[in-house]
C-alpha positions in Angstrom: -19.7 -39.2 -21.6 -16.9 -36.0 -21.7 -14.6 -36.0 -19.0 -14.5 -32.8 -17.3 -10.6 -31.4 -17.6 -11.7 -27.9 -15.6 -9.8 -28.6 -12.5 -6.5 -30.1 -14.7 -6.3 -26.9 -15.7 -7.5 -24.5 -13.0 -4.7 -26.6 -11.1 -1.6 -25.9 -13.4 -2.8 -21.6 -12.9 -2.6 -21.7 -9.5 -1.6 -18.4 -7.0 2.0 -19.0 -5.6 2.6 -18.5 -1.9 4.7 -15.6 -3.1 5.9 -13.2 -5.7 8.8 -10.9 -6.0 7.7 -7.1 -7.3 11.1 -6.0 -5.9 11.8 -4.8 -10.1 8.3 -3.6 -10.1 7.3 -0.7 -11.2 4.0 1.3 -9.0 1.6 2.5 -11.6 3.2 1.3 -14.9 -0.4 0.5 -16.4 -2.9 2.3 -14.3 -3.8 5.4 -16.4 -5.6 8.5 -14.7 -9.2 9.3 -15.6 -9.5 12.5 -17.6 -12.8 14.3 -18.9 -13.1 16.5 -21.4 -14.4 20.1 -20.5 -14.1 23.6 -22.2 -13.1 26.3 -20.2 -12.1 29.7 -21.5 -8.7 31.1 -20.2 -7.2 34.6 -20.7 -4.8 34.9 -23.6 -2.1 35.7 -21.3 -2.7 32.7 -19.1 -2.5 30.4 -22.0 0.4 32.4 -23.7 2.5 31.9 -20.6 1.3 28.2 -19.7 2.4 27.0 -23.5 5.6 29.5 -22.8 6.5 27.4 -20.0 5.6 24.3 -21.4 7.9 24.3 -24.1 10.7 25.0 -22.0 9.9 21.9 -19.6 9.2 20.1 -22.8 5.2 19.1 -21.4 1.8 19.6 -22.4 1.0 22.6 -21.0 -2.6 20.9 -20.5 -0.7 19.0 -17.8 0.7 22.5 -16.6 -2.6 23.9 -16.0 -3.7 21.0 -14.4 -0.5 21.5 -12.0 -1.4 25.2 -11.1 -5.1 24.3 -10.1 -4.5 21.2 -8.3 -1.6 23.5 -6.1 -4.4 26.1 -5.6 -6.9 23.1 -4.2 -4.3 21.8 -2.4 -3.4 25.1 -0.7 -7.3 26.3 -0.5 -8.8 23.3 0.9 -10.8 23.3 3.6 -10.0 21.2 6.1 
């Protein structure tokens, strides 16, 4: 018969009692859930968000996305 080594090794991967995450870093591999939509924007909207987002050196995708979540945040009903 095959010995069984399943708790041999479950034993060696054990949780500790405790960890250090003080050189942790919040977020590092969690990625944000984007979908894909068209929209169509003014050419003066899009003119100035790309403007912009060279200077700041962004996407200005991520610019856009600022601007409306600033107008949910300050329209939303409470």
């Amino acid at each position: 018969m095959k010995e069984d080594n399943t708790k041999v090794m479950a034993d060696e991967y054990d949780m500790k009692d405790e960890y250090d995450f003080s050189s942790g870093v919040r977020g590092r591999f969690h990625t944000p859930k984007k979908k894909s939509t068209t929209i169509r924007l003014d050419d003066d909207l899009i003119l100035f968000f790309k403007k912009k987002s060279g200077e700041q050196k962004i996407g200005y995708q991520t610019l856009v996305n600022a601007a409306l979540r600033e107008f949910v945040n300050h329209h939303a009903v409470e």
